[in-house]
N, C-alpha and C positions, 0 to 999 in steps of 0.2 A: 504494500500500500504506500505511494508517495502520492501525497496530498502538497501540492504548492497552491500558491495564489494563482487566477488567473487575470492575466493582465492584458492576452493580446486575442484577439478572434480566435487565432489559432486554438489558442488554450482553449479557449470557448467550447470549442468544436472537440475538440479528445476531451474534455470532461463529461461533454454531452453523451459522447458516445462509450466512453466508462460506466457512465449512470447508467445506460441499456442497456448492459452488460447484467450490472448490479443489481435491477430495478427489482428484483423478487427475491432479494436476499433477506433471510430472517433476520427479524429484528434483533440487537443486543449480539448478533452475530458478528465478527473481525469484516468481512465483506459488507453487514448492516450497518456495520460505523463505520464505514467509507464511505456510502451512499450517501450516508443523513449529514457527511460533514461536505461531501459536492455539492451535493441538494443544496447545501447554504451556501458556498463560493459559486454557484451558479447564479444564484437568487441575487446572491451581493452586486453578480457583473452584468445581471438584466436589470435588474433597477437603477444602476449607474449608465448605463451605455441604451438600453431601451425602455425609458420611462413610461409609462403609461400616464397620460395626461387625465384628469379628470373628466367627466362624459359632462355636454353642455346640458344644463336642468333640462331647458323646453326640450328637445331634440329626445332624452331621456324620456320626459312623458309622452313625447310623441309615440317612439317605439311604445310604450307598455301599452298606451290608447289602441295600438295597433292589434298586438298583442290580445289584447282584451275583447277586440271591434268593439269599442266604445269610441263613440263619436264626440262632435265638440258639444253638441248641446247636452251629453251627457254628464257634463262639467259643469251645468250650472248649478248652483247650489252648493259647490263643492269648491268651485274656484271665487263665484260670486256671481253675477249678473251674464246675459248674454254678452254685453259689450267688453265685461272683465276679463270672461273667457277668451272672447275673441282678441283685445288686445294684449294680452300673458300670452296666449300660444304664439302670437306674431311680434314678439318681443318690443310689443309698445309700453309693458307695464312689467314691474320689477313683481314675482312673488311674496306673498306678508308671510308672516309667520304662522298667522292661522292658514294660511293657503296650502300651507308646508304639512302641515299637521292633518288638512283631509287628505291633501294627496300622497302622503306615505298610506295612511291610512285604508282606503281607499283602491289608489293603484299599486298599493304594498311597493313603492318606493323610496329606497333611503334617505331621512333627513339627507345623511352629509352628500348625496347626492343633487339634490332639491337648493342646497344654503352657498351652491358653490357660483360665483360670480359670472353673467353672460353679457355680452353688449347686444344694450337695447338698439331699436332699429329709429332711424329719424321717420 
């Protein structure tokens, strides 16, 4: 077992392919603790080199609306008025905190997906 840091793609790439080796190794096993310690030097050089940016709120309730076939007037009441719904989905109006609170609710979507920052549209 030689465990290094990975620093360059390369490395990327033979750890990746280590861990498919390893992937069904018992746990608490010499081969299991080599996986679980890749598994984390993998994990350390995708969220450094391929971050995952946060998903935009609107865009996020679009998909689950979708997901759902619920429509936009199915948001009234939930988001607020016709015209609330209409201008929140078309990013004329910023979501409140109550808005946050039906729609995780509701469309079962994460506050801290909901609370994260979008540009409104002029």
């Amino acid at each position: 077992m030689e465990i290094r840091p990975i620093k360059t793609e390369s490395d990327y790439e033979q750890a990746l392919e280590r861990l498919e080796v390893l992937f069904d190794a018992a746990p608490n096993s010499k081969e299991g603790d080599e996986a679980e310690i890749l598994t984390m030097l993998i994990d350390n050089y995708e969220n450094q080199y391929f971050p995952i940016e946060a998903p935009d709120p609107i865009e996020a309730i679009k998909i689950r609306m979708e997901e759902m076939n619920i429509k936009q007037k199915d948001l009234i009441g939930i988001i607020g008025g016709k015209s609330s719904v209409s201008e929140v989905l078309n990013k004329k109006k910023r979501l409140t905190v109550d808005m946050i609170r039906e729609l995780e609710r509701v469309l079962n979507i994460s506050a801290s997906v909901l609370v994260n920052n979008y540009q409104l549209t002029k």
